[in-house]
Backbone bond lengths (Angstrom), bond angles and torsions (degrees), N, CA, C in turn:
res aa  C-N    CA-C-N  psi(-1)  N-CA   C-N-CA  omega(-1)  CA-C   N-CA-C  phi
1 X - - - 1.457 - - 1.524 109.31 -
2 X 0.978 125.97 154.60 1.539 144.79 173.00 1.297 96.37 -71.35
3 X 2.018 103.76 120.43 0.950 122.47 152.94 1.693 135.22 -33.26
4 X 1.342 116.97 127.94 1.268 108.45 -170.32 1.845 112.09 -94.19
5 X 1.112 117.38 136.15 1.533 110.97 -133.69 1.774 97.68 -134.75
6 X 1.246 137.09 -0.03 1.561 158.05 -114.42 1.331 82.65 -140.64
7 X 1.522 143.07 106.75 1.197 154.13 -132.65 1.931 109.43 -116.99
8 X 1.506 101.85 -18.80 1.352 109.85 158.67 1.526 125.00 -89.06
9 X 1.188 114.85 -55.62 1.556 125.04 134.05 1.327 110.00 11.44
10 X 1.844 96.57 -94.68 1.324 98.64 179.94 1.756 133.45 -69.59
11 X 1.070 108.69 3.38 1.492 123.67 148.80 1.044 110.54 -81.99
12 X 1.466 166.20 -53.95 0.970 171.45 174.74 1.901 106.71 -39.66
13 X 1.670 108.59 -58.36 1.014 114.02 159.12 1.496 144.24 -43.06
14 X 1.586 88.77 -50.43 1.652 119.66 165.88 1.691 126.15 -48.34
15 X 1.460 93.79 -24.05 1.939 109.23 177.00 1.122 108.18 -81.19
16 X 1.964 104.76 -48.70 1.488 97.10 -173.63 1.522 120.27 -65.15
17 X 1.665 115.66 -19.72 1.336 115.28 -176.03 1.625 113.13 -70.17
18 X 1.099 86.61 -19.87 1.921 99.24 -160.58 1.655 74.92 -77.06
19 X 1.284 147.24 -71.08 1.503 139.97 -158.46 1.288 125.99 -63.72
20 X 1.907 107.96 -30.06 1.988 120.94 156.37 1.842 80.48 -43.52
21 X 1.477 115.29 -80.87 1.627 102.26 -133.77 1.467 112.50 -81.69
22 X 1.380 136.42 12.43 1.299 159.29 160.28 1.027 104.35 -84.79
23 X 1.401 139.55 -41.23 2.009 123.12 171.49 0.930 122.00 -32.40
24 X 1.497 101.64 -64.35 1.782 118.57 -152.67 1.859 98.10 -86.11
25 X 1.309 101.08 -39.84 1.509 96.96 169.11 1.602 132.16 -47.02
26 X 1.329 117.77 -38.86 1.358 133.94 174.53 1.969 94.62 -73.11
27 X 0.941 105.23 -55.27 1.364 84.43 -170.80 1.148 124.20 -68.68
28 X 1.681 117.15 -34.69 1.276 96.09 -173.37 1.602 112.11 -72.73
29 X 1.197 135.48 -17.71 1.572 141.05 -167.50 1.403 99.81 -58.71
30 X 1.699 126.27 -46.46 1.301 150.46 -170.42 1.858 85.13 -57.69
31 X 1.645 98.68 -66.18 1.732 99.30 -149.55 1.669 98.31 -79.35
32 X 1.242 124.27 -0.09 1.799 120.44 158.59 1.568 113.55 -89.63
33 X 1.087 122.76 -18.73 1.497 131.06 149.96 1.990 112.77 -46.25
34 X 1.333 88.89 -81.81 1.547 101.20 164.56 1.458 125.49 -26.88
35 X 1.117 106.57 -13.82 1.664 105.88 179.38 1.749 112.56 102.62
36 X 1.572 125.21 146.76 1.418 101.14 163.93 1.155 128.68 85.23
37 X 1.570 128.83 -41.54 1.133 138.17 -177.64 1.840 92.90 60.40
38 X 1.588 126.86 -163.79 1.101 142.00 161.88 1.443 119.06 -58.92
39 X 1.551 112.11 -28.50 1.498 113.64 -171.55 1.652 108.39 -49.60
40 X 0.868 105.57 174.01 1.734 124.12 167.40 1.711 122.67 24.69
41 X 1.699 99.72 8.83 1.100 100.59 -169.30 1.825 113.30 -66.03
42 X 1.652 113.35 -45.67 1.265 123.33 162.14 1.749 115.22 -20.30
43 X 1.201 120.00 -38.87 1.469 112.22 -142.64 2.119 88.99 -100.96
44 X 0.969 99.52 -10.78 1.418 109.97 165.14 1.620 128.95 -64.04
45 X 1.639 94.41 -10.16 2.047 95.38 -167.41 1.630 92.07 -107.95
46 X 1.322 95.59 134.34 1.904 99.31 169.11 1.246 100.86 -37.66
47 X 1.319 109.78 -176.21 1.175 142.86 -164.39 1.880 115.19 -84.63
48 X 1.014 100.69 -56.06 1.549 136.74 159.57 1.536 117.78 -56.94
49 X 1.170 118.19 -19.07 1.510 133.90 175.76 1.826 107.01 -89.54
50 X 1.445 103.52 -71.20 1.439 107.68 169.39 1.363 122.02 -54.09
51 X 1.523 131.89 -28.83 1.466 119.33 176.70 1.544 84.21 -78.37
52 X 1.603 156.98 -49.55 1.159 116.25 -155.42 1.429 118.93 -85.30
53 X 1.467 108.66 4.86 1.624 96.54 -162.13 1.150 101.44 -66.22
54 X 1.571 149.01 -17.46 1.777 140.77 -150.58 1.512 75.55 -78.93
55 X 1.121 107.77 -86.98 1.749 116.93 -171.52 1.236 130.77 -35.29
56 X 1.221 108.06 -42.73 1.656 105.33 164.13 1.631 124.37 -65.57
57 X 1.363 111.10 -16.85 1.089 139.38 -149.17 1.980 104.48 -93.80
58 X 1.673 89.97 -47.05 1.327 104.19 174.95 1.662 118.50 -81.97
59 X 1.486 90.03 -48.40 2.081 96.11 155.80 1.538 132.35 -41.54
60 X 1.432 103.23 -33.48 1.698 114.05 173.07 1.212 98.48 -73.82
61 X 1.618 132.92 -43.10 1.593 109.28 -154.26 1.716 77.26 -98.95
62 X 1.071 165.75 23.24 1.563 124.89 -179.08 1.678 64.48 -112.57
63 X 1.303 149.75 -39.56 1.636 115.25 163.84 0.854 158.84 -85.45
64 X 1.248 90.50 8.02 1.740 106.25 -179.55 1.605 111.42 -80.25
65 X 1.389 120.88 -5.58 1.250 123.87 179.76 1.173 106.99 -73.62
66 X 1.398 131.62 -45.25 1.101 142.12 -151.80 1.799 120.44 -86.86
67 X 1.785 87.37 -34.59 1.918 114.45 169.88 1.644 80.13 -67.11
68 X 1.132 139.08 -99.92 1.066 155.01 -110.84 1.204 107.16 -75.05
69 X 1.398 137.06 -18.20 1.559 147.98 175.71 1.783 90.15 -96.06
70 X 1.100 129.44 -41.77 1.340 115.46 -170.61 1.285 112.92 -70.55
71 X 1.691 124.46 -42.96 1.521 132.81 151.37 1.594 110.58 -19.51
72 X 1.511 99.84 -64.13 1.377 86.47 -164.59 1.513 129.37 -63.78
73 X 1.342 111.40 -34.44 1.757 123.56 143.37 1.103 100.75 -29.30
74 X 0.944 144.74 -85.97 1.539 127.51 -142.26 1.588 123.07 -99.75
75 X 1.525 91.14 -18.92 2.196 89.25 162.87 1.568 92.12 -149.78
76 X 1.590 101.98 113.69 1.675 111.28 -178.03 1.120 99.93 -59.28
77 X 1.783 99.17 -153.66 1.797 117.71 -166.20 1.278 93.07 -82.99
78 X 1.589 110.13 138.72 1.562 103.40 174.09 1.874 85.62 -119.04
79 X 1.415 124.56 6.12 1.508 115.57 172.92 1.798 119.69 117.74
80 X 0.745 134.32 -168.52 1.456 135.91 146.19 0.901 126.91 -19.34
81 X 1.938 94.13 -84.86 1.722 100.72 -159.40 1.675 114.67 -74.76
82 X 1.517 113.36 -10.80 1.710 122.50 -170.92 1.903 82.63 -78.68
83 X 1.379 133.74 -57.68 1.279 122.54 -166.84 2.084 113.46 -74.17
84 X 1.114 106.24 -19.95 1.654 103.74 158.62 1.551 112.83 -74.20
85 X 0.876 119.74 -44.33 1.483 120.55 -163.81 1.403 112.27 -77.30
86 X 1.443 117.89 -20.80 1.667 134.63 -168.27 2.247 77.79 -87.66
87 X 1.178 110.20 -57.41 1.700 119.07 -176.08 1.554 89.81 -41.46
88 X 1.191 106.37 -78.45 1.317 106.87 -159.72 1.857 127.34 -54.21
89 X 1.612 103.13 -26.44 1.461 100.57 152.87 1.540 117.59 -51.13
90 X 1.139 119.92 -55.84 1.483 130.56 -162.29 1.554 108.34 -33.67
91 X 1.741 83.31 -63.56 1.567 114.84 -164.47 1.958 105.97 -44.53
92 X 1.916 93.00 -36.55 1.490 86.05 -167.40 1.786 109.45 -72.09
93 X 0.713 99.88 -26.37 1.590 148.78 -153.24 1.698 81.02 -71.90
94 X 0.883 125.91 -56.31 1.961 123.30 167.65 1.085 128.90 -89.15
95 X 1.252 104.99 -25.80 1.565 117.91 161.15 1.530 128.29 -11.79
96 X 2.035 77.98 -93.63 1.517 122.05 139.51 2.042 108.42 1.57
97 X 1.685 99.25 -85.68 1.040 121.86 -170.16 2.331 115.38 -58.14
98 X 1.064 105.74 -16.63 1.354 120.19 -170.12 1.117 114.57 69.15
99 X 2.099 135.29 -127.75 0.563 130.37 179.74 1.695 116.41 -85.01
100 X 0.803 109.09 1.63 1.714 114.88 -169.83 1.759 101.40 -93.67
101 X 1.710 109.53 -32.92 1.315 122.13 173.42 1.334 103.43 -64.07
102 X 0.984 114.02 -84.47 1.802 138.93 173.57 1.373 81.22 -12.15
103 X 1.234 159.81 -93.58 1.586 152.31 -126.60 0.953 106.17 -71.74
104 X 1.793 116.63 -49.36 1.451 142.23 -175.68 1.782 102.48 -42.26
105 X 1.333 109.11 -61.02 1.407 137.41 -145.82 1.979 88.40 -67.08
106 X 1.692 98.52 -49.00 1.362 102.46 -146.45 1.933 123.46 -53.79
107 X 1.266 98.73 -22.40 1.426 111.39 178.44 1.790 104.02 -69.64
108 X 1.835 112.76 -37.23 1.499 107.06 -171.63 1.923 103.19 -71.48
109 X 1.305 103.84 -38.98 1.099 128.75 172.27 1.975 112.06 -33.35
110 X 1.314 105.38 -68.97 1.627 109.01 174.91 1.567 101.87 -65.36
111 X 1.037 125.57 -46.11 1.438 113.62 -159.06 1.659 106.36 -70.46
112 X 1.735 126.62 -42.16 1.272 109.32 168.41 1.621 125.64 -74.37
113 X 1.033 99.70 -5.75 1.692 96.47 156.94 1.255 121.35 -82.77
114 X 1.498 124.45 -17.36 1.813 117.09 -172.84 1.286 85.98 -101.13
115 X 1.833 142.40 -22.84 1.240 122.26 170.99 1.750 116.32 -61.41
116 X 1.443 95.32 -18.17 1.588 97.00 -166.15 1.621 89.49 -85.59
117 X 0.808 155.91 -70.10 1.637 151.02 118.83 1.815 89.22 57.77
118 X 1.736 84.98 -103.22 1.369 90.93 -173.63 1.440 137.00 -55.57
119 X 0.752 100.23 -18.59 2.338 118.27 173.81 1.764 77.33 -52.32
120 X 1.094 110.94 -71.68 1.794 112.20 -142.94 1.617 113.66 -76.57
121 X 1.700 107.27 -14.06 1.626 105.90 170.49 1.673 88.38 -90.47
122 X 1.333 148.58 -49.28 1.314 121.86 168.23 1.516 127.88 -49.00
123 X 1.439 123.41 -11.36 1.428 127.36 166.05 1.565 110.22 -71.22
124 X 1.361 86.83 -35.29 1.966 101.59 176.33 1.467 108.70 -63.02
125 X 1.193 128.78 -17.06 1.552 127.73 -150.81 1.447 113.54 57.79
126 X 1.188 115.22 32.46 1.298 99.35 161.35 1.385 119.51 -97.21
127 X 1.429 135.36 -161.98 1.089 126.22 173.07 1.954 114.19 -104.46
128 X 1.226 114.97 129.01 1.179 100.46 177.09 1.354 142.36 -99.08
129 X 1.375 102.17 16.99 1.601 131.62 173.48 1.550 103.62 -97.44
130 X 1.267 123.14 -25.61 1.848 114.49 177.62 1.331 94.09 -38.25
131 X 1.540 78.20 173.00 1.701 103.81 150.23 1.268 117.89 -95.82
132 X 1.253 115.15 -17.01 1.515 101.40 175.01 1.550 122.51 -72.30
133 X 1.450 104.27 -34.27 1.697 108.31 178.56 1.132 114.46 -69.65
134 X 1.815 110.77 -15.33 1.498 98.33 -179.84 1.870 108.33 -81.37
135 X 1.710 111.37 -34.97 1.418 105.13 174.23 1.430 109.71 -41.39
136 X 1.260 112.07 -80.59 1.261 108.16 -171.79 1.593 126.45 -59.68
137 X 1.172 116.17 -17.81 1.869 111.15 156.76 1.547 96.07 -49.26
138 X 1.380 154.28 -69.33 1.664 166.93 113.37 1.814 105.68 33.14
139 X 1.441 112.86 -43.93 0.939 125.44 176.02 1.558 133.42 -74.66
140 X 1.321 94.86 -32.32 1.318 113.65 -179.14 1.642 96.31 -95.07
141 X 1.487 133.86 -75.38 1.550 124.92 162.46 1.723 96.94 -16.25
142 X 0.783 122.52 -72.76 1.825 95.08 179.12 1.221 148.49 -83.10
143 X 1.113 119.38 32.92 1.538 144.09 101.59 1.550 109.28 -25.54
144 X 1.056 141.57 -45.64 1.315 143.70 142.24 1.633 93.82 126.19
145 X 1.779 110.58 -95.51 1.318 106.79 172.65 1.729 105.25 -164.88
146 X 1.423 109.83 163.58 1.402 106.17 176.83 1.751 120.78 -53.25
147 X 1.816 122.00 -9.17 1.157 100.07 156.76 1.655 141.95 -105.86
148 X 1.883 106.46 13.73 0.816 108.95 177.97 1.902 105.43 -100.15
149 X 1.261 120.22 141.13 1.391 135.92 157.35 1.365 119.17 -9.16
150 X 1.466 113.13 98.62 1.517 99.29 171.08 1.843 123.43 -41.59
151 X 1.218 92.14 133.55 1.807 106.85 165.69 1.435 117.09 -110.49
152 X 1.270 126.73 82.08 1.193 112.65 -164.83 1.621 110.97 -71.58
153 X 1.573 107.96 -18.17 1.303 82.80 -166.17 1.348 107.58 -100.37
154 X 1.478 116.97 7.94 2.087 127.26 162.73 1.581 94.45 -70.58
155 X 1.501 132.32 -64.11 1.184 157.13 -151.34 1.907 87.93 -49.42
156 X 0.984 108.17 -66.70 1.412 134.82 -145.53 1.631 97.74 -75.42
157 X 1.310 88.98 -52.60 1.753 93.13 -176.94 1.414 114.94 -43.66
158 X 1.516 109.93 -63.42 1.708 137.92 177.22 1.866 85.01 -40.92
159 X 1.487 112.02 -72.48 1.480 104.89 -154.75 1.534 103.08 -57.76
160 X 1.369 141.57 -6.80 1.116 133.87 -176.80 1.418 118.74 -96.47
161 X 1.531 108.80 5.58 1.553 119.17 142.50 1.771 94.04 70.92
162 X 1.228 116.01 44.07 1.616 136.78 160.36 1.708 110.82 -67.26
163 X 1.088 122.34 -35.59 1.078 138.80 -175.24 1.476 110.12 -91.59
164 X 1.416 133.10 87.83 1.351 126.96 -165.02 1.685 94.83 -88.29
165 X 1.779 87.77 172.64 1.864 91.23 -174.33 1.833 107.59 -71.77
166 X 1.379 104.37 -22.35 1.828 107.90 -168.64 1.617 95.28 -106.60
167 X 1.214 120.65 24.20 1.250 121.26 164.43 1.620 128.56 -124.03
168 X 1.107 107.61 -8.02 1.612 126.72 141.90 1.404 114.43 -155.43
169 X 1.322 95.50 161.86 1.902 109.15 -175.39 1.781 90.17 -79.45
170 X 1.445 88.33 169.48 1.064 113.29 161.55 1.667 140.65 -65.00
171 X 1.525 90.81 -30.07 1.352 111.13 168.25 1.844 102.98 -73.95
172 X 1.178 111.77 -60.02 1.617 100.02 173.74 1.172 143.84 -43.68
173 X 1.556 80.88 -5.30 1.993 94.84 -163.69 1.557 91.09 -108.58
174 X 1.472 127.57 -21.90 1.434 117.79 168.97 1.204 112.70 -52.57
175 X 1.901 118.79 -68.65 1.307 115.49 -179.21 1.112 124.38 -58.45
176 X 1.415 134.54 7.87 1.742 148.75 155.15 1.663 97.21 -64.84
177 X 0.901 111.17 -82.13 1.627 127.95 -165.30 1.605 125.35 -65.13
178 X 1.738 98.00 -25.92 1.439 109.72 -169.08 1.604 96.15 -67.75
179 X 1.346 140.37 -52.06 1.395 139.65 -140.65 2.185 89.22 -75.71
180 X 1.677 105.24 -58.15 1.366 96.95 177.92 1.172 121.53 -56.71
181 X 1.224 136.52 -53.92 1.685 132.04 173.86 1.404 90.11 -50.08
182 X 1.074 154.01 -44.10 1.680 135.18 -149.82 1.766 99.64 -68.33
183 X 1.486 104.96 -40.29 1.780 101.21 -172.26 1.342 113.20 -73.13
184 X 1.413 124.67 -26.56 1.648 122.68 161.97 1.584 107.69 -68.75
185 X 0.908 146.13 -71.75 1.321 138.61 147.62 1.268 132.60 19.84
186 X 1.142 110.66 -64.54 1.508 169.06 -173.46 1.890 83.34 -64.05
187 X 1.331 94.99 -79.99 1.770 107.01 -156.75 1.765 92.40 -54.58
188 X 1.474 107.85 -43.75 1.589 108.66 -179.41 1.291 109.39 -44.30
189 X 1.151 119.68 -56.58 1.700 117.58 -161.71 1.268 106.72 -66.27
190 X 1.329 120.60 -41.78 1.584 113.04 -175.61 1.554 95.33 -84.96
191 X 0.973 146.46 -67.77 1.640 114.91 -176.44 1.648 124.69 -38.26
192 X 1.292 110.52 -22.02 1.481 107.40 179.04 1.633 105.47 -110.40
193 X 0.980 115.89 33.86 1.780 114.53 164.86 1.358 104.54 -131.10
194 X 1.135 109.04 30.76 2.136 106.76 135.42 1.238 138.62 -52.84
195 X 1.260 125.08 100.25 1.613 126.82 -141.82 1.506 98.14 -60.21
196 X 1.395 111.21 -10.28 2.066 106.34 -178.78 1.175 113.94 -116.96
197 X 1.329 132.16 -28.97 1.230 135.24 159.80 1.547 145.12 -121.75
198 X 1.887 80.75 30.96 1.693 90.76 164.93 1.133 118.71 -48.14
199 X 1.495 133.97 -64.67 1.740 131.69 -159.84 1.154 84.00 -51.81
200 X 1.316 139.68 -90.26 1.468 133.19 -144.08 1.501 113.21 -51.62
201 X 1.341 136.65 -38.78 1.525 135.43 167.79 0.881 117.10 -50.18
202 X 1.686 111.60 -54.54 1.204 118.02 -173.83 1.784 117.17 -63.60
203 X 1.571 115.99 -31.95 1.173 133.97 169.93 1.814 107.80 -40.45
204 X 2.158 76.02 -62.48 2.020 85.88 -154.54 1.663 96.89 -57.74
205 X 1.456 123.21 -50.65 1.253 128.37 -163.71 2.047 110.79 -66.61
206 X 1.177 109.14 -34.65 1.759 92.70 167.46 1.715 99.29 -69.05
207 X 1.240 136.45 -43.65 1.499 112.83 -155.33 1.330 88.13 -68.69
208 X 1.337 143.59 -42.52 1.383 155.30 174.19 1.710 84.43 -18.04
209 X 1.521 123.09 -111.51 1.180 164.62 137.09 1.542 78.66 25.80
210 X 1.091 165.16 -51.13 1.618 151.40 -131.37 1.089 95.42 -129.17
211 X 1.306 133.18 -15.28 2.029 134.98 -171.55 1.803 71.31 -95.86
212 X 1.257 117.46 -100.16 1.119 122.75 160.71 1.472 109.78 28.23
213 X 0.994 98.59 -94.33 2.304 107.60 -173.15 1.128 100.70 -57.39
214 X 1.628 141.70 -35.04 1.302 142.68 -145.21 1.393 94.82 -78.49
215 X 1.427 107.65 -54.02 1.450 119.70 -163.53 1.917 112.79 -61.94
216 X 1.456 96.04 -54.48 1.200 91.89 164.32 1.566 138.92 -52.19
217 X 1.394 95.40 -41.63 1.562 103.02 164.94 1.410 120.31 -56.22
218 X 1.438 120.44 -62.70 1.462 117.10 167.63 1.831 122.80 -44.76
219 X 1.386 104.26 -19.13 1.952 103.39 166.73 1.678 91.65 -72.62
220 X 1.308 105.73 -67.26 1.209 118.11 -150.49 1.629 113.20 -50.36
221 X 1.446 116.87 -34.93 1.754 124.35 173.33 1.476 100.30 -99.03
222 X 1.320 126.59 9.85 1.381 103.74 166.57 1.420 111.90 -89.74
223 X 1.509 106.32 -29.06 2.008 112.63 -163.36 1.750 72.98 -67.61
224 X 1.868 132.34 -65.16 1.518 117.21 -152.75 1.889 97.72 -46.43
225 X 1.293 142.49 -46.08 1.043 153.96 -143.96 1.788 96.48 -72.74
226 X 1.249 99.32 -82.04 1.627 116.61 160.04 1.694 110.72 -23.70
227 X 1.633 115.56 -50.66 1.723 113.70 -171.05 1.589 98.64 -72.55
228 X 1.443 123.00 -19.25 1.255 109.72 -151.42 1.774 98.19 -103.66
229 X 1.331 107.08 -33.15 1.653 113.03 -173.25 1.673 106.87 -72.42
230 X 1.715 125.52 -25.75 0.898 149.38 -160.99 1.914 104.47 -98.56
231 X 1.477 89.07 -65.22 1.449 96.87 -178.09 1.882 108.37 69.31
232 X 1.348 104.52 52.82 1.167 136.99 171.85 1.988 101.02 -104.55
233 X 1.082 102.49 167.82 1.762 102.43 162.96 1.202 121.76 -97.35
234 X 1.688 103.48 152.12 1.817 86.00 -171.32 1.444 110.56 -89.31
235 X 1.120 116.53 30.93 1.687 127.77 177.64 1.831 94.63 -82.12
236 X 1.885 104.09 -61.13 1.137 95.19 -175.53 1.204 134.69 -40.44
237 X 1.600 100.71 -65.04 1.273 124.17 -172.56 1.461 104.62 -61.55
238 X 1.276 135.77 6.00 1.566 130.19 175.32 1.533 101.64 -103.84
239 X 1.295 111.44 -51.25 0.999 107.64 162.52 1.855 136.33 -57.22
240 X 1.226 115.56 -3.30 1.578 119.74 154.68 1.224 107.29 -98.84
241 X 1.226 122.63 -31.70 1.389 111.29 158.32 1.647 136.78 -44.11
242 X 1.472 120.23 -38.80 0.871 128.33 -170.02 1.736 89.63 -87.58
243 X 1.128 118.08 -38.16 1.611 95.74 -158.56 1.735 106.24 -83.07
244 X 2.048 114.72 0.31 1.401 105.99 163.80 1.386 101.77 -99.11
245 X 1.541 138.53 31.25 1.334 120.16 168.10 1.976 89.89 -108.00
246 X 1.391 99.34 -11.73 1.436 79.45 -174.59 1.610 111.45 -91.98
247 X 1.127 102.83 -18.86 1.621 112.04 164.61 1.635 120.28 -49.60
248 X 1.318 107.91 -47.06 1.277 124.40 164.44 1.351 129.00 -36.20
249 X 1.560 87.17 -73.63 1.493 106.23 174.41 2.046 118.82 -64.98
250 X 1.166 106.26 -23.86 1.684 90.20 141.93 0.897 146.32 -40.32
């Protein structure tokens, strides 16, 4: 494709890259604080925990669509910090509970993050009842989370919108995404089921997890925002995207 060459544009672009490589950065600093880093956290959950996370995992998002549009009916966008801080109760809120919480928690857990999702593609003007905002809410959840390992080239693929809305359902695109979000997930629960300082892990690591999604979301509905005010393709514009996150990352 023809270079995109439009000098505001590419400032425009240039923000969203700066916020791809500022997500994962903020979080992980938080979750190497936390103890552990991501390593070995998995091998910490019974036995009985890890076979359910795929499924529970996929059960939260085919409902969390449905919590999360009904939320917004009945208490709009109150912004950011009202959808971190609602996260960050949760988080303590299972903490508390250990591993039996942590499971409990995990369904409230997805759904105020895909509400936080949608607040910010309706800031976009987009619509947040499509189907398209819901793919890509799907898109961004796989990105996985600030404690699993960047993949740029899983990350990248998804953001390059390969996956059209009339080319798989939505339901297909859960069991895509559900198994990777389950192992960040996964790493959450066992870092926050420290029998003394679960609430607070569990606290620090959802607000973690909600800066986290926010940010991505705002890349992710700005390029649709950008394709639509522009009426460029979002091939292009992903593709300048990618080559100022790699600038970055130099």
């Amino acid at each position: 494709m023809p270079p995109i060459t439009d000098p505001v544009l590419l400032d425009q672009i240039d923000r969203l890259a700066r916020r791809h490589a500022e997500a994962a950065g903020m979080g992980m600093q938080l979750m190497t604080r936390i103890g552990n880093g991501a390593e070995g956290l998995l091998d910490r959950l019974p036995g009985f925990v890890r076979g359910r996370l795929d499924g529970a995992t996929r059960a939260a998002l085919m409902r969390a669509f449905g919590a999360a549009n009904r939320s917004r009916k009945v208490v709009r966008d109150r912004g950011d910090w009202f959808n971190r801080m609602a996260s960050t109760v949760t988080g303590a809120a299972g903490g508390v509970g250990g591993f039996a919480g942590a499971l409990v928690e995990l369904p409230f857990t997805v759904t105020l993050l895909l509400r936080a999702m949608l607040d910010i593609a309706a800031e976009h003007g987009l619509d947040p009842d499509s189907d398209e905002v819901r793919m890509e809410c799907l898109r961004i959840f796989a990105a996985a989370g600030p404690m699993e390992p960047d993949d740029g080239a899983t990350d990248m693929g998804l953001l390059a919108a390969r996956l059209s809305v009339t080319g798989q359902t939505v339901q297909g695109l859960i069991s895509k995404v559900a198994p990777r979000l389950s192992v960040s997930l996964g790493q959450k629960m066992a870092a926050q089921a420290a029998p003394v300082f679960g609430a607070v892990v569990g606290a620090s690591i959802n607000y973690t997890f909600a800066r986290y999604y926010q940010e991505l979301a705002r890349v992710h509905f700005g390029l649709m925002r950008l394709s639509r005010e522009t009426g460029l393709p979002r091939e292009a514009l992903t593709e300048a995207l990618q080559l100022a996150i790699r600038r970055h990352a130099a």
